[in-house]
C-alpha positions as a Markdown table, in Angstrom:
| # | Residue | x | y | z |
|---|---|---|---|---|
| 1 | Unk | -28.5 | -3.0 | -15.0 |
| 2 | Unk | -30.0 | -3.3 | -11.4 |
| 3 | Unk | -29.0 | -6.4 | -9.7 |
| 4 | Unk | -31.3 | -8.7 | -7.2 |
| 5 | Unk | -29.5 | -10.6 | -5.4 |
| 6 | Unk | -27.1 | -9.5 | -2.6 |
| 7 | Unk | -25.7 | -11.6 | 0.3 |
| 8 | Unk | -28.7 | -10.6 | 2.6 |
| 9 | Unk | -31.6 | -7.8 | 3.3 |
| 10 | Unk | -30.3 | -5.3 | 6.0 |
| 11 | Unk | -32.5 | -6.0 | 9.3 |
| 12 | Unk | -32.1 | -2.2 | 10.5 |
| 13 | Unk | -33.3 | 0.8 | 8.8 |
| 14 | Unk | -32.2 | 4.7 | 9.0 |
| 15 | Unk | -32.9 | 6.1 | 12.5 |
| 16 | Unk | -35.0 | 9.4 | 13.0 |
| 17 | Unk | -33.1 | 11.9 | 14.8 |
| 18 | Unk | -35.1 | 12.5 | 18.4 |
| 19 | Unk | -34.4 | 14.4 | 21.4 |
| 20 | Unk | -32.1 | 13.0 | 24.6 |
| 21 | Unk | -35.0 | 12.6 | 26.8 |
| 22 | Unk | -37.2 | 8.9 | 27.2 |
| 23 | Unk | -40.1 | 8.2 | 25.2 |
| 24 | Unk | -42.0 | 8.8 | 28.7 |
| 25 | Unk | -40.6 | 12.2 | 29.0 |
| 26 | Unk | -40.8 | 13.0 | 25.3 |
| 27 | Unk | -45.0 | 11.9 | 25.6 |
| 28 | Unk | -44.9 | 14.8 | 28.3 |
| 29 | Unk | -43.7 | 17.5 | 25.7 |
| 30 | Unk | -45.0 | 17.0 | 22.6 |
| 31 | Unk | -45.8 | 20.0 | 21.4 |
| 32 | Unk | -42.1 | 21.3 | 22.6 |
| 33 | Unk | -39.4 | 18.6 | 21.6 |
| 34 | Unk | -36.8 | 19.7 | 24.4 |
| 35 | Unk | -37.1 | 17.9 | 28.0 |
| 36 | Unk | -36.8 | 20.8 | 30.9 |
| 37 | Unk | -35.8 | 20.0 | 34.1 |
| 38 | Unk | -37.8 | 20.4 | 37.2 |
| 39 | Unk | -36.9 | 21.2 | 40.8 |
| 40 | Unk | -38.3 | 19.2 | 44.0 |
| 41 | Unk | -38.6 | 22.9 | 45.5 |
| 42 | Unk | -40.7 | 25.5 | 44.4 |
| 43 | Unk | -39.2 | 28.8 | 43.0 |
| 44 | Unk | -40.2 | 32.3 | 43.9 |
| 45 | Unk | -40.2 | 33.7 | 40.2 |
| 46 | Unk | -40.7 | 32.0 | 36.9 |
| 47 | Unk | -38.1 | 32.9 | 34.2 |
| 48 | Unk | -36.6 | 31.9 | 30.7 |
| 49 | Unk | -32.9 | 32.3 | 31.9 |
| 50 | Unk | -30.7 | 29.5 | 30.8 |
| 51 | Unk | -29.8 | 28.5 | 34.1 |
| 52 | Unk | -33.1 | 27.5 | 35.0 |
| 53 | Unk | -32.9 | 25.0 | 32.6 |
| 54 | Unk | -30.8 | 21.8 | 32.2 |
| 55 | Unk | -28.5 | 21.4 | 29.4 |
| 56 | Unk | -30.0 | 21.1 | 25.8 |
| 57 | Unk | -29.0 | 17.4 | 24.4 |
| 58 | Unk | -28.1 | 17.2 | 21.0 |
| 59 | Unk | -30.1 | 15.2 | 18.9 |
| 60 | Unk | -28.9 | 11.5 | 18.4 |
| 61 | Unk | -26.6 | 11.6 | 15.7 |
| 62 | Unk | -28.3 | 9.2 | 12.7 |
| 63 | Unk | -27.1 | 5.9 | 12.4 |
| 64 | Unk | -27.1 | 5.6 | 9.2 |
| 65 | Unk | -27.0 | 8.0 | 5.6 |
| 66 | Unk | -28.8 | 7.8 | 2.6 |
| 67 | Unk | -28.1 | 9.0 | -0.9 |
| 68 | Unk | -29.9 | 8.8 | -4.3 |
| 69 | Unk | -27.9 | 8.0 | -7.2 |
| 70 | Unk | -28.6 | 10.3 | -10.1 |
| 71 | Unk | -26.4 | 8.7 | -12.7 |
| 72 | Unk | -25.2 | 5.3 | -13.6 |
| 73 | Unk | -22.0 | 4.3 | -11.5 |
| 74 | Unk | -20.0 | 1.6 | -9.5 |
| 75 | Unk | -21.0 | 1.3 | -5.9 |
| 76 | Unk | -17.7 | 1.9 | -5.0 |
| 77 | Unk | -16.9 | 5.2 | -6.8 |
| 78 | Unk | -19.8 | 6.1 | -6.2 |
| 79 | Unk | -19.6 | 5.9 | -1.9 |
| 80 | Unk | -16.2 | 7.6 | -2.8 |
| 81 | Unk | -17.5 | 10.3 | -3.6 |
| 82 | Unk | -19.8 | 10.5 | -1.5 |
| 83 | Unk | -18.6 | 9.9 | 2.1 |
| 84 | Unk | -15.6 | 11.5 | 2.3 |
| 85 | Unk | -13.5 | 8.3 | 3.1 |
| 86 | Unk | -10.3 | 7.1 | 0.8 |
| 87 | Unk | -10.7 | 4.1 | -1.0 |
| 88 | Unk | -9.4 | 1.7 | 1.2 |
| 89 | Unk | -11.6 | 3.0 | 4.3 |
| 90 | Unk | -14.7 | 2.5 | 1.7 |
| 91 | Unk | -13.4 | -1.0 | 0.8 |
| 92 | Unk | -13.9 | -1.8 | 4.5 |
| 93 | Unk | -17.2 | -0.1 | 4.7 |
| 94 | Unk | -18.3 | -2.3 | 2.4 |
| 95 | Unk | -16.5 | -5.7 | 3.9 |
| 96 | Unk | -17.9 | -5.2 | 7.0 |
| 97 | Unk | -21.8 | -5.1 | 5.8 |
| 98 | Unk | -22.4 | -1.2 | 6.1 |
| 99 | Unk | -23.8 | -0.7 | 3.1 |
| 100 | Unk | -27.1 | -1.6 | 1.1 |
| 101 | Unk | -28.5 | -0.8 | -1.9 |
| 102 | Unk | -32.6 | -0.3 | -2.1 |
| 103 | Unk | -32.6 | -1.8 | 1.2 |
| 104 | Unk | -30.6 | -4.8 | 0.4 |
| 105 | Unk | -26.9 | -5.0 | 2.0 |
| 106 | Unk | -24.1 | -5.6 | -0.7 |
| 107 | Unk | -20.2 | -6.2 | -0.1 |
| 108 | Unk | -19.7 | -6.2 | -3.8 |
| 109 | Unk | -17.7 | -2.9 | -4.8 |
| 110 | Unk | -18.7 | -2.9 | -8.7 |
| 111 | Unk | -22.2 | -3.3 | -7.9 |
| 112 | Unk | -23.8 | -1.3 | -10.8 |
| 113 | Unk | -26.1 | 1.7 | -9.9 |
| 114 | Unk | -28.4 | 3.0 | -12.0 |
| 115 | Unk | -30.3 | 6.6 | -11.8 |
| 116 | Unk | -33.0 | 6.6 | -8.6 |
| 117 | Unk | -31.4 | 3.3 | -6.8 |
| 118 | Unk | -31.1 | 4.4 | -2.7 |
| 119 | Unk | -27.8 | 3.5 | -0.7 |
| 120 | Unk | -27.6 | 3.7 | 2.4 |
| 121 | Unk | -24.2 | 3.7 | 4.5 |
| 122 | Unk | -24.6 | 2.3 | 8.7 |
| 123 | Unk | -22.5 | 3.2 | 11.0 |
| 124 | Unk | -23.0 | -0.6 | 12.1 |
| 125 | Unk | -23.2 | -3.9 | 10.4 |
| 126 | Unk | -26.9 | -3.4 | 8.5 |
| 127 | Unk | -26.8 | -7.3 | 8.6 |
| 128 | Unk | -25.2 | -10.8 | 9.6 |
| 129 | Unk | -24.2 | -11.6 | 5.7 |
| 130 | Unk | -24.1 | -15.6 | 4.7 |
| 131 | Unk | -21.0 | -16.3 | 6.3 |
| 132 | Unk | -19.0 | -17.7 | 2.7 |
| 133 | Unk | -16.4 | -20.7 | 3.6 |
| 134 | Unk | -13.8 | -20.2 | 1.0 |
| 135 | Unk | -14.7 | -17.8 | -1.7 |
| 136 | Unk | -15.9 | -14.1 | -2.2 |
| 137 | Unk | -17.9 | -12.3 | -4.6 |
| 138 | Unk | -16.2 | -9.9 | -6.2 |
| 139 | Unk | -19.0 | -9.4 | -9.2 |
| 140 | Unk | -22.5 | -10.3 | -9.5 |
| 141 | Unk | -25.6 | -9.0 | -11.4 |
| 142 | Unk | -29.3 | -10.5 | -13.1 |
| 143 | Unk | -26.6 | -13.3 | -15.4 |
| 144 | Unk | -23.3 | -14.3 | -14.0 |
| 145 | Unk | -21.8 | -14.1 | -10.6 |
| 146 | Unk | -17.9 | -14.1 | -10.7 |
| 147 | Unk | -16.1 | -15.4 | -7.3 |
| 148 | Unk | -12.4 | -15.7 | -6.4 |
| 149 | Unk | -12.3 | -18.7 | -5.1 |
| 150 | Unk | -9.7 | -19.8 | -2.0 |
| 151 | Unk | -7.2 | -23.3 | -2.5 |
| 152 | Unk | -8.9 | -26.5 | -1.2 |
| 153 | Unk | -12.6 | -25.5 | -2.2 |
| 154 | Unk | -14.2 | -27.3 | -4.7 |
| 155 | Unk | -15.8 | -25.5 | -7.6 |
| 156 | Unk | -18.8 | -28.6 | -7.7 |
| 157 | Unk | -19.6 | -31.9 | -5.7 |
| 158 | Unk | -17.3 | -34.3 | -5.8 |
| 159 | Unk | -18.1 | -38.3 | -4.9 |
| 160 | Unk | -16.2 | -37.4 | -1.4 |
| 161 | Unk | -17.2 | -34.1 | -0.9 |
| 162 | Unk | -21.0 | -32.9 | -1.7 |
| 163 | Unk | -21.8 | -30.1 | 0.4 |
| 164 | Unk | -19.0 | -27.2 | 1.2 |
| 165 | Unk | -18.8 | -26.6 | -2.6 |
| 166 | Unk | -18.6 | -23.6 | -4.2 |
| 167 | Unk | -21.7 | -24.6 | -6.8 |
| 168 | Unk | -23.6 | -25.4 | -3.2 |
| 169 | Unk | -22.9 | -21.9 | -1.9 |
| 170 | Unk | -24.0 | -19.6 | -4.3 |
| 171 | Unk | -27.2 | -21.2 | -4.7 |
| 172 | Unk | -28.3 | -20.9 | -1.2 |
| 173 | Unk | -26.9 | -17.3 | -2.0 |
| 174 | Unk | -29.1 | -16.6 | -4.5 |
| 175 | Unk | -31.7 | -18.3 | -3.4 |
| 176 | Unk | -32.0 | -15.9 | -0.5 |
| 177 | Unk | -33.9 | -13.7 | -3.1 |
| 178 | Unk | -36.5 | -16.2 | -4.5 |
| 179 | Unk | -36.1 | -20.4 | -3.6 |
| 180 | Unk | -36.3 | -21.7 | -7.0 |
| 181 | Unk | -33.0 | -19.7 | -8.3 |
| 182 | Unk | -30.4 | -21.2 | -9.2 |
| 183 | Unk | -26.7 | -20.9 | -10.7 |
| 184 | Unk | -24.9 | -23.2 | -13.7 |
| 185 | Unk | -21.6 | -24.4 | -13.9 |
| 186 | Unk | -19.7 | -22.6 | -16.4 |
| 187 | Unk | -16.2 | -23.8 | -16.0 |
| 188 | Unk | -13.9 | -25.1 | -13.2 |
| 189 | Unk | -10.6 | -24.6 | -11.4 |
| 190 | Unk | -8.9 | -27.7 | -9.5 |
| 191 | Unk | -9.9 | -27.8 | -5.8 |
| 192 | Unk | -6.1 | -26.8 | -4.9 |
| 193 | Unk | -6.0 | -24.0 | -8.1 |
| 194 | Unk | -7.5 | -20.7 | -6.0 |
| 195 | Unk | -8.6 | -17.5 | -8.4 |
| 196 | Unk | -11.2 | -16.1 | -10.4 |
| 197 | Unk | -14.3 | -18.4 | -11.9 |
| 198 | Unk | -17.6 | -17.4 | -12.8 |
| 199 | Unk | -21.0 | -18.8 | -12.8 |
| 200 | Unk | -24.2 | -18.0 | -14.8 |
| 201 | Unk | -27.5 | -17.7 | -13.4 |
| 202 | Unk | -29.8 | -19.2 | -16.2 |
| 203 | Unk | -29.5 | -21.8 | -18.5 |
| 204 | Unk | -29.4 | -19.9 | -21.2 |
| 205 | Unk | -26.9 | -18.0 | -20.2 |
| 206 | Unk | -24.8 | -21.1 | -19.1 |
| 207 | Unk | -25.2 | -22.2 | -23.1 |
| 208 | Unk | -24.3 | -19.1 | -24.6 |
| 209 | Unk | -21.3 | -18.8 | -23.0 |
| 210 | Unk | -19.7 | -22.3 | -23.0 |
| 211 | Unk | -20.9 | -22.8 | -26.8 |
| 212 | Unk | -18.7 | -19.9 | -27.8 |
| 213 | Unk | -16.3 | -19.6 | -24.6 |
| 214 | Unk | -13.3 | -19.4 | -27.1 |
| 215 | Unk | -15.0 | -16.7 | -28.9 |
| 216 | Unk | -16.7 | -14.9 | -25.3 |
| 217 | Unk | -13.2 | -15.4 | -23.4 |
| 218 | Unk | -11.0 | -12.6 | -24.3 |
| 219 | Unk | -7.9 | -14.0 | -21.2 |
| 220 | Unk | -7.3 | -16.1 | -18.6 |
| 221 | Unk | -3.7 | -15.5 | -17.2 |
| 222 | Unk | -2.7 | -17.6 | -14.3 |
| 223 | Unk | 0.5 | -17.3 | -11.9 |
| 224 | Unk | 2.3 | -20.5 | -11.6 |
| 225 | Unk | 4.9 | -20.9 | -9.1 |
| 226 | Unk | 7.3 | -23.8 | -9.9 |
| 227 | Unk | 10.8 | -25.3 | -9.3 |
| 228 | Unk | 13.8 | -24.3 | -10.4 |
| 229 | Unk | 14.8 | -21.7 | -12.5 |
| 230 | Unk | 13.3 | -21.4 | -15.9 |
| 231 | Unk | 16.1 | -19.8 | -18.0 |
| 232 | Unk | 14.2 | -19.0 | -21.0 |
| 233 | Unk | 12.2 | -15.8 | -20.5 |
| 234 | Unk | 8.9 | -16.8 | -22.4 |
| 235 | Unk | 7.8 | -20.2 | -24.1 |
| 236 | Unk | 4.7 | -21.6 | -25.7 |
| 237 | Unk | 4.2 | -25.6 | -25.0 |
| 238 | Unk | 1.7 | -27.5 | -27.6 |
| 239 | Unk | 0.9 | -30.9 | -27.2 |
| 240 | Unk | -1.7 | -33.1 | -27.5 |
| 241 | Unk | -3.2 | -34.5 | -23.7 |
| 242 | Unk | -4.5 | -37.5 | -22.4 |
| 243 | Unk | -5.8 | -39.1 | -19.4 |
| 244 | Unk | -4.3 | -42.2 | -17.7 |
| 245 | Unk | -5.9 | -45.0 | -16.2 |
| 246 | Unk | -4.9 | -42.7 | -12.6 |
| 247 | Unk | -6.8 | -40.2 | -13.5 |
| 248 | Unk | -3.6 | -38.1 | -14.9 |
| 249 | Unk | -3.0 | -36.1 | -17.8 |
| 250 | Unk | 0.0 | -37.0 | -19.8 |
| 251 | Unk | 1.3 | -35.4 | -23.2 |
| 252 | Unk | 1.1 | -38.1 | -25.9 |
| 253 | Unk | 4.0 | -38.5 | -28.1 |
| 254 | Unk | 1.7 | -39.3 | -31.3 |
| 255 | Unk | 0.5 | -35.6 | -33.1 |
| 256 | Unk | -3.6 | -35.7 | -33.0 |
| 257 | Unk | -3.6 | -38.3 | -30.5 |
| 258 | Unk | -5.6 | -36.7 | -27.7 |
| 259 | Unk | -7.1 | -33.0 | -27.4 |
| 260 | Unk | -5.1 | -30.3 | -28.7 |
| 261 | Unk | -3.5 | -28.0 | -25.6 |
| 262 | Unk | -1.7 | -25.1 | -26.2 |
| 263 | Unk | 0.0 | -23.1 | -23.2 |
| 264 | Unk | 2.2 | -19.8 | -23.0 |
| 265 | Unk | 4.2 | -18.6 | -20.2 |
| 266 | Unk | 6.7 | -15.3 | -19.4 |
| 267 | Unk | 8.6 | -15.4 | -16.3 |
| 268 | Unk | 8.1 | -12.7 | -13.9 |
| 269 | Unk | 10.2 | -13.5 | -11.3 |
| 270 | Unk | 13.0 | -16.2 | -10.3 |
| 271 | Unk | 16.2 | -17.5 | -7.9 |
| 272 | Unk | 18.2 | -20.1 | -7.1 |
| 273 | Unk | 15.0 | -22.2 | -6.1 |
| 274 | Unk | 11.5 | -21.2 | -7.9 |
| 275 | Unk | 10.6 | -19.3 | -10.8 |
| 276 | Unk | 6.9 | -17.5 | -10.8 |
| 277 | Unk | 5.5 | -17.5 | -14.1 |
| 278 | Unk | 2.4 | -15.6 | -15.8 |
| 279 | Unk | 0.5 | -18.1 | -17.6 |
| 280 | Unk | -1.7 | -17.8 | -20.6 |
| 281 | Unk | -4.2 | -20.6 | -21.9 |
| 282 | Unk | -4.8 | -21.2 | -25.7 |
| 283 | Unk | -7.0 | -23.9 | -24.7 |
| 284 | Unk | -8.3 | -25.2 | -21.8 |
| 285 | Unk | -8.0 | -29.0 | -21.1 |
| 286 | Unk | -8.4 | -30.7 | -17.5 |
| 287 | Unk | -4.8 | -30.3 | -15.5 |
| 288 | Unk | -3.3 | -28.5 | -18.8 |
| 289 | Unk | -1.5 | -25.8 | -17.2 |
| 290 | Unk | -0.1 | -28.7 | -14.1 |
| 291 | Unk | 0.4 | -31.5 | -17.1 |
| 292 | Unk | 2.7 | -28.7 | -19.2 |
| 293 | Unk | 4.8 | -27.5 | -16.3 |
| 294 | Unk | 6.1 | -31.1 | -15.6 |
| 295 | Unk | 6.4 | -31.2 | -19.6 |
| 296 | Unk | 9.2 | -29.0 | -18.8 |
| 297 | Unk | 11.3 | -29.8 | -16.2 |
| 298 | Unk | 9.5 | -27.3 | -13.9 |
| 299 | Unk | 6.5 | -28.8 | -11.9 |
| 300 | Unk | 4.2 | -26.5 | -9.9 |
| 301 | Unk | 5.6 | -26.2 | -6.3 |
| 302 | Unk | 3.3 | -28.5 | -4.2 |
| 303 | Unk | 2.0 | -30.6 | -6.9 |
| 304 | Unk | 3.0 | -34.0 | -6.1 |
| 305 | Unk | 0.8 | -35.9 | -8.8 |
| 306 | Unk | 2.6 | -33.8 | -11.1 |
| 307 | Unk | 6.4 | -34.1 | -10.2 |
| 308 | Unk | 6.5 | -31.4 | -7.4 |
| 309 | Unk | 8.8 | -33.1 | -4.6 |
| 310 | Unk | 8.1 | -29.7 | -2.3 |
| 311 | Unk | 5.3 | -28.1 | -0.6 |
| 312 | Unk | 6.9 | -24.9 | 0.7 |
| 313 | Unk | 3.8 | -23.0 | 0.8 |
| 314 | Unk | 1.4 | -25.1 | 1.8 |
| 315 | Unk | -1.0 | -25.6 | -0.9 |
| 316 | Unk | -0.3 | -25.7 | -4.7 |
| 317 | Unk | 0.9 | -22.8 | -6.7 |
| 318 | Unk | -1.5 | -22.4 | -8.9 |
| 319 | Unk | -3.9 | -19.2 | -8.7 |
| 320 | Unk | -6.2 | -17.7 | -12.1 |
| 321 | Unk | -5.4 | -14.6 | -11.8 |
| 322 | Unk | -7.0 | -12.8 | -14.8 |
| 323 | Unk | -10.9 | -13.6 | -15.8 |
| 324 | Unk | -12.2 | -11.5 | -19.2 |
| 325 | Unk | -14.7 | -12.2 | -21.1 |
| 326 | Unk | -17.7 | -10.4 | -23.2 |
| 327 | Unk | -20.7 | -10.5 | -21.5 |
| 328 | Unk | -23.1 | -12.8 | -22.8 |
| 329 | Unk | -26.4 | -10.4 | -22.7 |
| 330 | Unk | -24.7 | -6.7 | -22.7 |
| 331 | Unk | -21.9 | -7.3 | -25.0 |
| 332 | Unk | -19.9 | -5.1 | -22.8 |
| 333 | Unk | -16.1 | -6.7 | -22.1 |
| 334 | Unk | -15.6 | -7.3 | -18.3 |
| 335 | Unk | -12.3 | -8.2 | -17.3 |
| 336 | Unk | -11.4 | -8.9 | -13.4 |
| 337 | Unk | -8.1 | -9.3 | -11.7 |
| 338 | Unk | -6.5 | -10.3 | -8.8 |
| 339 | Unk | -3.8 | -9.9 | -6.3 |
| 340 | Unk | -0.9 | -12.7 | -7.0 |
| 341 | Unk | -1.0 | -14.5 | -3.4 |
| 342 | Unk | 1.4 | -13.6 | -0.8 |
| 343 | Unk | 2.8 | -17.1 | -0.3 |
| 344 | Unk | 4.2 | -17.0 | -3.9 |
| 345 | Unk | 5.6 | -13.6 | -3.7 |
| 346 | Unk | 7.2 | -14.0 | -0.2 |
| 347 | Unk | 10.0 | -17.1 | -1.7 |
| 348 | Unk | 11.3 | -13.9 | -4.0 |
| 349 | Unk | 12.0 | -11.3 | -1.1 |
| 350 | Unk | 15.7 | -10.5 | -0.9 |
| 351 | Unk | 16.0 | -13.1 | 2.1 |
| 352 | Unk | 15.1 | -15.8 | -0.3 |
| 353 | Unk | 16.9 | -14.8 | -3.6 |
């Protein structure tokens, strides 16, 4: 399935290779393509030597290489194996705006090619891409866009906070293609939670996947990092949530009183200070994973409306790690996953145990 939107359209397009001489010079020797050089004295004889001549100049290397896809593949496998580079080196290709597909630049590596698509690799930056503040795609095509999305952005408007949203971002995104696109709101993370979300692009689309998300959603594994150690390895907490007058979310002590939450952690790591736990939702209510965590003993690190009386990295330690779910016009399962952040692994280095 060919996608339409991308961050931008490249402004530059594949040089012609030309001789080294000007365009003045080059208007001299049409019919000849090589620029000769002349002497301010004349010569007694008139010869083809080499040495009357000045150097041949190579022609100007291209700036930039085109290939036609003959069969359906990922953009990134695909400029694998096709420009001798390692993985990595193509992953930066593509970070840096290098690439485009049918003339529009892409930094998304599981962009999905189909048979006669064109991509083109720059040896410069084919275009100044919408500068994001806080998020990057990491898949998009004609129904959903799927972002990970930093700590401290917003997934929508808030009454403080209307216009560096995520919601706000990716429809000036994808309205880069056609102004009356939009995106729809298919489910949130907390401003301070950073990981994988996903919006749809249609209505439609919005509707079929929230009327069946438990159905549609195959995971959604977070990493928590909280205090203390947890001593037993793996848990389940049920309970049934509900919201304070301060906006919190409490476990009532009354069975059916509430909505039903059902959360299942495994520790993956833990010392003397913090434990770093893989986190699985059953359900998902507002705060559940933050509310469950204080339920036992073990608030997220940084989460001071929760319990949390530390902030040793900074932000909260919350990240969605793990996004799968069945696409809502293929079928096909897509699942995407990300790297556990850095400031949670970092308290578990030897220094820290």
């Amino acid at each position: 399935m060919k996608k339409r939107n991308s961050y931008a359209s490249p402004t530059g397009k594949p040089t012609q290779q030309r001789g080294g001489g000007s365009n003045r010079n080059n208007s001299k020797h049409r019919n000849h393509g090589l620029e000769h050089a002349t002497s301010s004295k004349p010569t007694k004889h008139t010869t083809n030597k080499s040495s009357q001549h000045a150097p041949i100049k190579a022609p100007a290397k291209p700036q930039a290489k085109s290939y036609t896809v003959e069969q359906s593949s990922e953009l990134l496998n695909f400029l694998i194996a096709h420009i001798n580079m390692g993985r990595n080196a193509v992953k930066s290709v593509l970070a840096r705006g290098q690439v485009s597909v049918n003339n529009k630049a892409t930094t998304v590596y599981n962009f999905q090619l189909e048979p006669g698509d064109i991509v083109t690799v720059s040896k410069e930056k084919t275009t100044d891409a919408p500068a994001f503040v806080g998020l990057r795609i990491i898949h998009e095509d004609d129904h959903v866009i799927v972002i990970n999305k930093d700590a401290g952005l917003l997934s929508v408007a808030s009454p403080q906070e209307k216009e560096l949203t995520a919601y706000r971002q990716l429809t000036a995104h994808v309205r880069q293609s056609h102004p009356a696109n939009r995106i729809f709101v298919v489910h949130r993370l907390d401003r301070d939670t950073s990981g994988v979300m996903m919006f749809a692009k249609s209505e439609h689309v919005q509707q079929t996947l929230q009327n069946a998300w438990k159905e549609n959603v195959q995971e959604r594994i977070y990493v928590a990092l909280v205090e203390g150690t947890v001593n037993k390895p793996e848990g389940t907490i049920s309970s049934w949530l509900k919201e304070s007058k301060t906006l919190k979310m409490y476990s009532s002590p009354y069975p059916n009183d509430g909505q039903h939450a059902v959360t299942h952690y495994k520790v993956l790591q833990s010392n003397r200070q913090y434990s770093l736990l893989e986190v699985q939702l059953e359900t998902g209510r507002k705060n559940q994973i933050r509310a469950h965590m204080e339920d036992i003993g073990h608030p997220i690190v940084g989460d001071k409306k929760y319990g949390s009386k530390v902030r040793t990295i900074g932000r909260l330690g919350l990240h969605a790690r793990v996004l799968s779910f069945t696409h809502p016009t293929t079928g096909k399962v897509l699942r995407f996953e990300t790297d556990i952040p850095k400031k949670f692994t970092n308290l578990f280095a030897p220094a820290n145990s």
